[in-house]
N, C-alpha and C positions, 0 to 999 in steps of 0.2 A: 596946438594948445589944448589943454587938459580941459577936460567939462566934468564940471562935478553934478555926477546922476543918483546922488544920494535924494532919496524924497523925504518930506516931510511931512511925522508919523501922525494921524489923525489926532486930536484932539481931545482925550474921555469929558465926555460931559461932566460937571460939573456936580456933587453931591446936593441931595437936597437936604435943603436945612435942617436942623433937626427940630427945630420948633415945629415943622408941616406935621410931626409926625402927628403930634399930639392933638394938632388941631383939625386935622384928617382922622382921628378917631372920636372926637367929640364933633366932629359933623356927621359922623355915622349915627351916632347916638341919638341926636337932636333928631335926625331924618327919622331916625329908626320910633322912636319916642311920640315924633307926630304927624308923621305920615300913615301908618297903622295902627287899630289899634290894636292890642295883646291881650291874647287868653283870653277872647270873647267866650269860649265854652267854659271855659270854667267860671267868670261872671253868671252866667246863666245858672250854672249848675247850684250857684251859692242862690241862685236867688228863687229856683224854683223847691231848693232843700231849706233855705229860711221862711219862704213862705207856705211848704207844708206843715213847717215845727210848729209858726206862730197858730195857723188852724188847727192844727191838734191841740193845742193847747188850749184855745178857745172853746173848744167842743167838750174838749173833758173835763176843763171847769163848770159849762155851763149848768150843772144843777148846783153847781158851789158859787156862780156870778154872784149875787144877793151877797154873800160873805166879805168877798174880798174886794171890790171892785164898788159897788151900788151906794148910793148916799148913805143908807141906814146901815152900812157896813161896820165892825166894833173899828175900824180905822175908820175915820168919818172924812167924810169931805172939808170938814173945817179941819181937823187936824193934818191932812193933807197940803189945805193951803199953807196951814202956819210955818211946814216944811219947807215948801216952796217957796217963801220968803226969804229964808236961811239958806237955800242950796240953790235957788235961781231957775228949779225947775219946772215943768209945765206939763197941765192933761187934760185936755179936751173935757174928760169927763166931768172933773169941777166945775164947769162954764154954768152948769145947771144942778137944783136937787131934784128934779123932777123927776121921776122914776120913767115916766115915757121913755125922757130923753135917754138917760141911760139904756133904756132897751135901744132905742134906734141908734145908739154909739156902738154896742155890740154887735148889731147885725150889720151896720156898716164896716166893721173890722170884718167880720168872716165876708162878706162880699169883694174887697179891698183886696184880702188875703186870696182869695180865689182868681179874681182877676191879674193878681201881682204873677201870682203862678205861672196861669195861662197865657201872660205877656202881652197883655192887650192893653194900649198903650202905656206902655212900660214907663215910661220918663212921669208920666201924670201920678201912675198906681205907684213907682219905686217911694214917690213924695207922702202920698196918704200911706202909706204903709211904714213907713219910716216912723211917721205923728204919730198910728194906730200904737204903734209897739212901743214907742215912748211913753206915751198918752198910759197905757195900760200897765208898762213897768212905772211909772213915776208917783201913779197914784197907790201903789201899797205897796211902799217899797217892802217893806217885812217878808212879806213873800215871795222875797226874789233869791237869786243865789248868785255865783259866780257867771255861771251858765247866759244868765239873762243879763246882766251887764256885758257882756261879751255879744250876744242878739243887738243892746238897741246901737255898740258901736258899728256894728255891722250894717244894720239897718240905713243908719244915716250915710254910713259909707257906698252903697249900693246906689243912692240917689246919686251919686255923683261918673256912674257907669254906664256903659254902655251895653247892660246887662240884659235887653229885650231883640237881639240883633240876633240872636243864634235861641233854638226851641222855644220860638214864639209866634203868638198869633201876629205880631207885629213883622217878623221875617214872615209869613204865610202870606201875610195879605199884600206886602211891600213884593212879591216874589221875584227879591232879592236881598243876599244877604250882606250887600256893600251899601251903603245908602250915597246919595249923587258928594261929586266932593264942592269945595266950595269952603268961607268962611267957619259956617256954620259946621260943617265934617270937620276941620281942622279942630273948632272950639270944643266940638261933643269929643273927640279922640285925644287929646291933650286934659281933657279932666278926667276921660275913661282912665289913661297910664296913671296918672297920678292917683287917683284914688286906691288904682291894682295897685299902686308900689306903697300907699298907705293902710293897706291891709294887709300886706304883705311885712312893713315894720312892724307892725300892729303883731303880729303873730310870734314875732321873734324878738319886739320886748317881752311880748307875755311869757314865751318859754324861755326866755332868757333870767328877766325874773324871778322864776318859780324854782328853775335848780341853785342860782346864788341862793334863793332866800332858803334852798333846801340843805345846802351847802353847812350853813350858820347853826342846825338846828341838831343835836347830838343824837337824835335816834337815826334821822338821816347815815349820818357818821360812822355809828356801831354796827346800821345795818336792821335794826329793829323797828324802824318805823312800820311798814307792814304790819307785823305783828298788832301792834296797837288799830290800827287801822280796822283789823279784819275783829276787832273785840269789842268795835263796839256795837253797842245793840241798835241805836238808831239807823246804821247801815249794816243789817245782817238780813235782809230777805234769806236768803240760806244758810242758816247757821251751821247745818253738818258740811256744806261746802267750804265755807270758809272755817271750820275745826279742821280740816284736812289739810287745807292750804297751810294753815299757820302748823300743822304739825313739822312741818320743812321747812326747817331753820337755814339750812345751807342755800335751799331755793330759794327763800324771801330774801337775803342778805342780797344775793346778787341782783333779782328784782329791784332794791333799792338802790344798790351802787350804779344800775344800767338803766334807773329811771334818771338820775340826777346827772350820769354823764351824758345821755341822749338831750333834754331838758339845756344842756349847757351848751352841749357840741351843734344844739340844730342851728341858730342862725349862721356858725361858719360851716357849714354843709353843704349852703343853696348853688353854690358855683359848681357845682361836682354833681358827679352819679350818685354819691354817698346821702345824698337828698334823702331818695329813692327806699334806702334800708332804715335810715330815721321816720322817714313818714311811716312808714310799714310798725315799728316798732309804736311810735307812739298812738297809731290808729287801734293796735292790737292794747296796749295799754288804757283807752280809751273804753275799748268795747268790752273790757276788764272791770272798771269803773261802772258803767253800765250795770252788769251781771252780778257782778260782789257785791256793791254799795247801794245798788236800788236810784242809780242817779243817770237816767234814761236821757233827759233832756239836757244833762247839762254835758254828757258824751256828746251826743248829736252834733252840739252846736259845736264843740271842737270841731269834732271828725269833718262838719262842714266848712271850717273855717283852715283846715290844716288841706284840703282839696284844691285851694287856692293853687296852690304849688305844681299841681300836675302840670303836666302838657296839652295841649289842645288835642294832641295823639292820641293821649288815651282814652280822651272821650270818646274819640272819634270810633278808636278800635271799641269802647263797650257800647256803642249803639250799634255797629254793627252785629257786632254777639249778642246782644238782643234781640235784633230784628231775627235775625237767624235762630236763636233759640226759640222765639215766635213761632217761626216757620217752621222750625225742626230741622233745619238744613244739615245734615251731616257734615258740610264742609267748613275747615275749620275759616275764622274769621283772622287777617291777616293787621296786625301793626302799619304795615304802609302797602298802598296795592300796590300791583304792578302792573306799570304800565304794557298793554297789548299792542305788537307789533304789528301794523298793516301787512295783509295777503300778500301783496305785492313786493313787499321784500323779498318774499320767498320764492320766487319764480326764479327759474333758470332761462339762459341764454337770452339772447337778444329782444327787446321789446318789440311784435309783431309791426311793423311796419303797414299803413294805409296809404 
């Protein structure tokens, strides 16, 4: 009798759904989102660069306080409020006309501003510094510009960071730079991303914005905006600098075309390397603005706000190359180190025996 010795072929598992896929990448997200948090160096980096701007600024006004800021100021304290009824906004300094007090609101900001710096406790100073720069943009607004609308959104966004965790007295004295986990790690790390990813919109409506609206505007268009730019005299600190600029018709044209495509193209950039050559161009465009237009403060606070974007890398690698330029090290400072391989790999033949 015949025996049939055919076997029977294993089985293939089974496909997995295709729904797991999706929902196997949005639990990566979620994990990823608030289990750590992101870009602690460059939180820092914003907050130790916004809180030198606002000190500089306090200090170079201060023989001009009395003007803009002070009860007896030609923008008065009462004209102030009646603004504040109609815009909803708020400043410390009004609370009082009392000249004292105005001085001790001052010197409370540059203290505020010094400790925000230094990172001593960060989560208390991120709050009063947040109020200081309100407080002080809200009461004349006249004197404000793009620049400082863009500070106090920042401001208030930085309270909601975990911006005292990396180059601060707060990591020094905690020495460490993870703090214990728990509820509370979870709730501080889950407002940290959010807020990075609300400054991070923040950034890419703004230049998103500015090249539509540059888009719409016919000097844009032709190419001659520049030109107009560089003629007028309220922004001409160097007039023979910028006669020379504007003598290069072909240079400005492109200037224009490659400010309003970069402006358009940045926020679909951020998933790519191409970041990397946008940030470079409009940082250089920045520091343009700067030097042509006599407009110091209101570059900074980009160039600080467009830093957002780096990598934790590259902080890492430029405090390196500082501490080494400190030292004088001739050796150059490396993007990612390398890891040192134990002695002991290197030994030949057999492990002596005891």
């Amino acid at each position: 009798m015949a025996v049939d010795q055919t076997q029977t072929s294993p089985v293939a598992p089974a496909p997995a759904p295709e729904a797991d896929v999706p929902a196997g990448r949005f639990d990566r997200i979620y994990r990823r989102l608030t289990g750590q948090a992101l870009s602690l160096y460059a939180t820092a980096f914003l907050r130790i660069g916004y809180g030198v701007l606002f000190l500089a600024i306090l200090v170079r006004e201060f023989p001009n306080r009395h003007m803009i800021w002070a009860p007896d100021a030609p923008w008065t304290a009462d004209l102030a409020r009646r603004m504040f009824d109609q815009t909803g906004w708020f400043s410390v300094l009004t609370l009082s006309d009392d000249p004292a007090y105005f001085e001790a609101c001052y010197a409370a900001a540059v203290l505020v501003s010094v400790l925000f710096i230094l990172g001593w406790h960060s989560r208390i100073m991120a709050v009063l510094f947040a109020l200081a720069v309100v407080s002080f943009y809200s009461r004349n607004v006249l004197m404000s510009d793009g620049g400082d609308n863009l500070m106090v959104l920042m401001a208030v966004y930085l309270m909601f960071t975990a911006c005292g965790r990396r180059w601060s007295l707060d990591a020094r004295r905690a020495g460490r730079t993870v703090p214990p986990g728990g509820f509370r790690d979870f709730t501080a790390t889950v407002m940290h991303n959010c807020a990075l990813f609300v400054i991070m919109a923040q950034m890419c409506v703004l230049y998103g914005a500015a090249g539509l609206f540059k888009v719409q505007g016919d000097t844009w268009g032709d190419g001659t905006a520049l030109h107009y730019v560089l003629k007028q005299d309220l922004f001409r600190p160097w007039p023979a600098v910028s006669d020379f600029l504007d003598g290069h018709h072909v240079m400005l044209a492109i200037a224009c075309y490659m400010t309003v495509l970069v402006q358009v193209a940045f926020p679909f950039s951020l998933f790519s390397k191409l970041k990397y050559v946008v940030l470079a161009i409009l940082i250089g465009m920045h520091v343009g603005i700067a030097v042509l237009m006599a407009l110091p403060i209101f570059s900074a606070v980009m160039v600080l706000a467009d830093a957002v974007f780096l990598p934790d890398r590259f902080y890492l690698w430029a405090a390196r190359t500082g501490r080494r330029l400190l030292r004088r090290d001739p050796a150059p400072a490396r993007f990612f180190r390398r890891r040192r391989t134990p002695a002991r790999f290197f030994r030949r033949g057999p492990a002596p025996s005891h």
